[in-house]
C-alpha positions as CSV (number, residue, x, y, z in Angstrom):
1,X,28.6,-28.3,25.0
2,X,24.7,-26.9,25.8
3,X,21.6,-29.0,24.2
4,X,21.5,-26.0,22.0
5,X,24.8,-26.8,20.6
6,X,23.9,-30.4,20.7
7,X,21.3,-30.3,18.1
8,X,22.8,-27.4,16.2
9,X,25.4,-30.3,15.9
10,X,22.9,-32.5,14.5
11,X,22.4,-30.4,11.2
12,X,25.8,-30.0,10.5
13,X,27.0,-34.0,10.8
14,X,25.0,-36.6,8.8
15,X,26.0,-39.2,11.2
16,X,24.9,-37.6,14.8
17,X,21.2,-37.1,13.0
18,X,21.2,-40.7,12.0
19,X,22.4,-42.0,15.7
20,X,19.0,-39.9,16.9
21,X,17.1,-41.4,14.5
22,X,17.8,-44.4,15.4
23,X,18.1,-44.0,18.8
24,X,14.2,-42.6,19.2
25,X,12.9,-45.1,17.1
26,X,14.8,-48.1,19.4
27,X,13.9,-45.8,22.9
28,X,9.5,-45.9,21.5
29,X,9.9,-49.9,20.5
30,X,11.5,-51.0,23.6
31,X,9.5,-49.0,25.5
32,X,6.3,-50.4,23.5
33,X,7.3,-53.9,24.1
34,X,8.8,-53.7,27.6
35,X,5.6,-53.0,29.0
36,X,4.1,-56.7,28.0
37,X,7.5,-58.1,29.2
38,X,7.4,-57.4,32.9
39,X,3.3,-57.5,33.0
40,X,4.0,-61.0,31.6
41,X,6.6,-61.7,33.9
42,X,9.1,-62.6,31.1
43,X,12.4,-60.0,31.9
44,X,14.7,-63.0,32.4
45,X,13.2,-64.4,28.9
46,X,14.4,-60.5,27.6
47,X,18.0,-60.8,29.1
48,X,18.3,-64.7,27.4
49,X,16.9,-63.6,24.0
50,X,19.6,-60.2,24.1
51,X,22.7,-62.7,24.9
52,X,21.4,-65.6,23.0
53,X,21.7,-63.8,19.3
54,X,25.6,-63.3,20.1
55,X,26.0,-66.2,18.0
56,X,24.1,-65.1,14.8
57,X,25.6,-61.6,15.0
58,X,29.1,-63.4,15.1
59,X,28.2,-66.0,12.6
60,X,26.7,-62.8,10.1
61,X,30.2,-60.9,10.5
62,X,32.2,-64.2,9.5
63,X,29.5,-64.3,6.5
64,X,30.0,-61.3,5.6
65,X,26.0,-60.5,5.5
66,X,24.0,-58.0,8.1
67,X,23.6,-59.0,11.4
68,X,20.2,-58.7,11.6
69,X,19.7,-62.1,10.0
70,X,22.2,-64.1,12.2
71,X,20.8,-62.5,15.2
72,X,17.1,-63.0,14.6
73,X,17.8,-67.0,13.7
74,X,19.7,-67.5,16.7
75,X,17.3,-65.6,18.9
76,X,14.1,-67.5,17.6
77,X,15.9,-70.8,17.6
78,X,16.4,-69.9,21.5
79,X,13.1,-69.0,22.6
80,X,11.9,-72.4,20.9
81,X,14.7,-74.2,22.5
82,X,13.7,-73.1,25.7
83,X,9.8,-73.8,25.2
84,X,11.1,-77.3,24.3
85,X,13.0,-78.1,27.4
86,X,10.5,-77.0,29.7
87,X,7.8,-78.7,28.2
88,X,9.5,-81.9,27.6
89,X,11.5,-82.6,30.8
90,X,11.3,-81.6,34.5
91,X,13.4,-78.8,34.2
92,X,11.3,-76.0,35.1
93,X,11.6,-72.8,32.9
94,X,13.8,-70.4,34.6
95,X,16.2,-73.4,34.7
96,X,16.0,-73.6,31.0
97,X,15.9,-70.3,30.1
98,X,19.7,-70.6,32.3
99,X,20.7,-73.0,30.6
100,X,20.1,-72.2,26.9
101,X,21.3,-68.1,27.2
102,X,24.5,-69.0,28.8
103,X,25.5,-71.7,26.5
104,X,24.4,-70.0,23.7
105,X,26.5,-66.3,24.8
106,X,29.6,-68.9,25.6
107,X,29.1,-70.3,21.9
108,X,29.0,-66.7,20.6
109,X,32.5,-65.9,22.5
110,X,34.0,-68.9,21.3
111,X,33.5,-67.9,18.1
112,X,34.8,-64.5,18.8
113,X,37.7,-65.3,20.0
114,X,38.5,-67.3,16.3
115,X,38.2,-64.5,14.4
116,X,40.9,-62.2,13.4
117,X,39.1,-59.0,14.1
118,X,36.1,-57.8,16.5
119,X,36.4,-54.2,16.4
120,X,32.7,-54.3,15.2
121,X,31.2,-56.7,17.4
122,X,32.6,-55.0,20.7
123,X,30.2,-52.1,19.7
124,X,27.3,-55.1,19.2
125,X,27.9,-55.9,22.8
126,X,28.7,-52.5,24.2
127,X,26.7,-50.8,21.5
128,X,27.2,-47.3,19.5
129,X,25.2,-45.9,18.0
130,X,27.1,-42.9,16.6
131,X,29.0,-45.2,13.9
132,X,25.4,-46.6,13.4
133,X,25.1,-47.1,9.3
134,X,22.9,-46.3,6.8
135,X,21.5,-50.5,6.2
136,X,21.3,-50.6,10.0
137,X,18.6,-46.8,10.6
138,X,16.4,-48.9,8.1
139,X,16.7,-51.7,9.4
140,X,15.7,-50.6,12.6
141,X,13.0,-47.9,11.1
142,X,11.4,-51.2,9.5
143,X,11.3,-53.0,13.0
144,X,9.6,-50.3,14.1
145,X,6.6,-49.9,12.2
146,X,6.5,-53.8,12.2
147,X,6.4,-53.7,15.7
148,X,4.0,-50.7,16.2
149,X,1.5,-52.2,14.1
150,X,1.6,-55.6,15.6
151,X,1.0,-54.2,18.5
152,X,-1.8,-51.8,17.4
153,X,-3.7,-55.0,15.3
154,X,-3.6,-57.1,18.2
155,X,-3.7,-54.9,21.4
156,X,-6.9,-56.4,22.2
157,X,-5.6,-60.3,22.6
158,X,-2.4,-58.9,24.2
159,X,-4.3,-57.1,27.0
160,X,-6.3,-60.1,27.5
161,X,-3.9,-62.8,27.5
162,X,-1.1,-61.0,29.6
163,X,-3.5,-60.1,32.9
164,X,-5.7,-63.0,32.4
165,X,-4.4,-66.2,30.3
166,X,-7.7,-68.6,31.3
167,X,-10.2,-66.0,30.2
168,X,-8.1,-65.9,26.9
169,X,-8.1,-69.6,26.9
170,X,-11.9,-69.3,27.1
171,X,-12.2,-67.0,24.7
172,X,-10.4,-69.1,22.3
173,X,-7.2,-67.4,21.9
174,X,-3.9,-69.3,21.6
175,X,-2.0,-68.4,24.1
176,X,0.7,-70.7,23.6
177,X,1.5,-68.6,20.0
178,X,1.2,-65.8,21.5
179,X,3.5,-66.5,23.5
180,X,5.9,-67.0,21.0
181,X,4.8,-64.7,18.6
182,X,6.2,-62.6,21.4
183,X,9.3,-64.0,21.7
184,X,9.7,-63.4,17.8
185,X,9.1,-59.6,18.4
186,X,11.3,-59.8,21.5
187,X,14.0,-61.0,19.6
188,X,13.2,-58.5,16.2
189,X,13.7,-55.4,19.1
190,X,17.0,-56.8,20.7
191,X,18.0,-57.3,17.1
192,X,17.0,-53.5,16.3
193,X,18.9,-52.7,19.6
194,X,22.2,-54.1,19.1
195,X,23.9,-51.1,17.7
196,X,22.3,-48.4,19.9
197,X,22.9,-50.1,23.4
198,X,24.7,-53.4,22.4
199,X,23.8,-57.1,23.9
200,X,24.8,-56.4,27.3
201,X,22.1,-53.3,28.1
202,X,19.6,-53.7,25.7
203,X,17.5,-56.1,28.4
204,X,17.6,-52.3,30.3
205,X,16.1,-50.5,27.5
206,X,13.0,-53.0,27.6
207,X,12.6,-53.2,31.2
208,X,14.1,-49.6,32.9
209,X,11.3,-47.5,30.8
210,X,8.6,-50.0,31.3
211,X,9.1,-50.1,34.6
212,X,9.1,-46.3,35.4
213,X,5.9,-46.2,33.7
214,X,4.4,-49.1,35.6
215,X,5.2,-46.6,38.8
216,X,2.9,-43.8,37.1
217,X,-0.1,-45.6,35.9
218,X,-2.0,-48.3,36.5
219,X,-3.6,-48.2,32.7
220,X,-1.5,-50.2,30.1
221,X,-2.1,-48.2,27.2
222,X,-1.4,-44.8,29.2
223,X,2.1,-47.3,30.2
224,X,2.8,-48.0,26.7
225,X,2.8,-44.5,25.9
226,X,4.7,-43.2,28.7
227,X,7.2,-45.8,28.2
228,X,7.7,-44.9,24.7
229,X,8.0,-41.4,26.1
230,X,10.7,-42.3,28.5
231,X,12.6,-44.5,26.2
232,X,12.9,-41.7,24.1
233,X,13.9,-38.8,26.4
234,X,16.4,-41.8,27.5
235,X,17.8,-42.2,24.0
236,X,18.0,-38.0,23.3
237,X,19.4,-37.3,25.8
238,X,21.9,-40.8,26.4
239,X,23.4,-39.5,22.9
240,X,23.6,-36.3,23.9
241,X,25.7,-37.0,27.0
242,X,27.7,-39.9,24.4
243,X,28.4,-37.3,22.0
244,X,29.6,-34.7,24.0
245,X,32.1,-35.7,26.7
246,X,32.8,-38.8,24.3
247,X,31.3,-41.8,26.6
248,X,29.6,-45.2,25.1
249,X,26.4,-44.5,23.8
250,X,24.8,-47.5,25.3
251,X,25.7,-46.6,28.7
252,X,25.0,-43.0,29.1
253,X,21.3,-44.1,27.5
254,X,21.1,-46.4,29.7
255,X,22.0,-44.6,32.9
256,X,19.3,-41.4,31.5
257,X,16.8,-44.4,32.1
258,X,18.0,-45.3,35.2
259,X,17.8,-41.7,36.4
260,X,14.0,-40.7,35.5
261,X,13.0,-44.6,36.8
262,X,14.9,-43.7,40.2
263,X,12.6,-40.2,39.9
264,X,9.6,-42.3,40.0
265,X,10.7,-44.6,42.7
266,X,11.0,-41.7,44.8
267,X,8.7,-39.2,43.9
268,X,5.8,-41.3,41.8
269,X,1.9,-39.4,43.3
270,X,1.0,-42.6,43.5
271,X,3.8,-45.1,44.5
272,X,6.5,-43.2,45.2
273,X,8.5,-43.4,48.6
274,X,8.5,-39.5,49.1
275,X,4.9,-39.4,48.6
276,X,3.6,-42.6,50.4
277,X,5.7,-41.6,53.2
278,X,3.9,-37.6,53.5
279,X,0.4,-39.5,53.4
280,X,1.5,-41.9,56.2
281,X,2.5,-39.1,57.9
282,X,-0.4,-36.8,57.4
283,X,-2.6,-40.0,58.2
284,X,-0.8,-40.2,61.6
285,X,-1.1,-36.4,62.2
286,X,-4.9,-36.3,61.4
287,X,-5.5,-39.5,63.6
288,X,-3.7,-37.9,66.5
289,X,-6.0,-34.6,66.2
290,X,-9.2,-36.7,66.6
C-alpha cells in the first residue's frame, strides 16, 4: 500500500482517522514536553512515571472505569513518593526513582496476573492505537490543549528555571512546584500515551523527538517546535507502516523516531558526525596549504 492509498484509507474507515488523530495530537505533546525533560535532566524520572501508572491502569480495568484516572493517581503518587525519599533519607534520587518505578511496575503485574483477562492491558503496555476509542481521542485531545496552554502561560518560568534554577530562586520562583507541577504534566502525557505507544515506549516518544531536535537547534522554542514536528511525522507515518503490513503501532512509531534522530546524529549542519567530520577535514586541508 502507497501513502496515497494510506490516507485514501483514512476517509473510508472511522477508526484509522481516529488512530491519526490521536496519534498527532500524542507525537506534538510528547514532543512539547520532552524538550523540558532532557534539558532538565529528568529522562529516568520519564521512564519511572511511564511504568509506575501500570498499577492504576490495572486497578481502572478491575473497576471497570477509564484508565486515565487510575493511571494519573498512581503516577502522581510516584513522583511524590520519590521527592519524599530523597528528601528525607540518604538515598540519593536516582536510587529512589529505582526503587519506587520497579516496585510499583512489579505491583502492576501482580495484579495482572489475578485477573481473568488482559487482552486490553497488553495493548496499554505494547500500545495500539488503531483500536484506540472514542472516550480515549478526547481524552487525549483534552491533554493536549491542557498541556499546550500550560506550557504557553508559563514558558517564561520554565525557560528560566530549567537552564538556571538559582537565578529562578532569585527571582522568586518556586522551583520546587515546578518541579512537580512537571511531574503532574509528565504523568497527564504518559497517561495520554498509553494507547498509542503503550508503557513500555512511551519514555521514547518524550525523549527520541526531543532529542533530535536538541541536535538541530540550540534555541528551545525553535526545539519545542521541531520536536512537535518530529513527533508528528513519527506518529503519521509509525501508523502508516502499523496499518499497512499489520505491525504494533507503538513500535513502528517508535522506530520512525528512531530513524529521523539517527538522521540528525549523522548529518545535523551543526552537530552532526558527517558534517563535523568534512569541517575537520577541510580545517586540516586549509592548514596544510598555508
Amino acid at each position: 500500500m502507497s501513502i496515497f492509498e494510506f490516507f485514501q484509507a483514512l476517509f473510508q474507515y472511522e477508526f484509522l482517522q481516529k488512530a491519526l488523530f490521536t496519534s498527532v495530537v500524542v507525537g506534538i505533546i510528547c514532543g512539547i514536553v520532552g524538550c523540558f525533560i532532557i534539558l532538565r535532566g529528568m529522562a529516568l524520572m520519564g521512564d519511572a512515571i511511564s511504568h509506575a501508572v501500570l498499577p492504576g491502569v490495572a486497578i481502572s480495568y478491575m473497576l471497570g472505569i477509564n484508565f486515565f484516572f487510575g493511571a494519573v493517581i498512581t503516577g502522581v503518587l510516584t513522583a511524590i513518593g520519590i521527592g519524599y525519599v530523597s528528601q528525607n533519607s540518604r538515598i540519593k534520587h536516582d536510587m529512589a526513582i529505582g526503587i519506587m518505578f520497579t516496585s510499583m511496575f512489579a505491583v502492576g503485574i501482580v495484579i495482572i496476573t489475578m485477573m481473568k483477562s488482559s487482552a486490553d492491558l497488553y495493548h496499554i503496555l505494547f500500545g495500539n492505537v488503531l483500536a484506540v476509542r472514542m472516550s480515549d481521542m478526547w481524552i487525549t485531545l483534552g491533554i493536549g490543549v491542557l498541556v499546550i496552554g500550560l506550557v504557553v502561560l508559563f514558558y517564561k518560568e520554565l525557560l528560566v528555571s530549567t537552564f538556571d534554577p538559582t537565578m529562578a530562586q532569585s527571582y522568586g520562583l518556586p522551583n520546587k512546584w515546578i518541579h512537580y507541577c512537571l511531574m503532574a504534566v509528565l504523568t497527564m502525557v504518559t497517561v495520554a500515551s498509553l494507547q498509542t505507544v503503550g508503557i513500555v515506549l512511551v519514555v521514547a516518544m518524550l525523549i527520541t523527538p526531543a532529542a533530535t531536535a536538541y541536535l538541530l537547534t540550540n534555541r528551545l522554542s525553535v526545539m519545542i517546535y521541531l520536536s512537535a514536528l518530529i513527533g508528528v511525522i513519527s506518529s503519521v507515518f509509525g501508523l502508516y507502516f502499523s496499518f499497512t503490513y499489520n505491525l504494533a503501532s507503538g513500535a513502528t512509531i517508535v522506530l520512525v523516531s528512531a530513524f529521523l534522530f539517527a538522521l540528525a546524529f549523522f548529518f545535523s549542519p551543526s552537530q552532526g558526525i558527517v558534517w563535523k567530520a568534512h569541517k575537520s577535514r577541510k580545517n586540516r586541508l586549509e592548514l596544510l596549504e598555508k
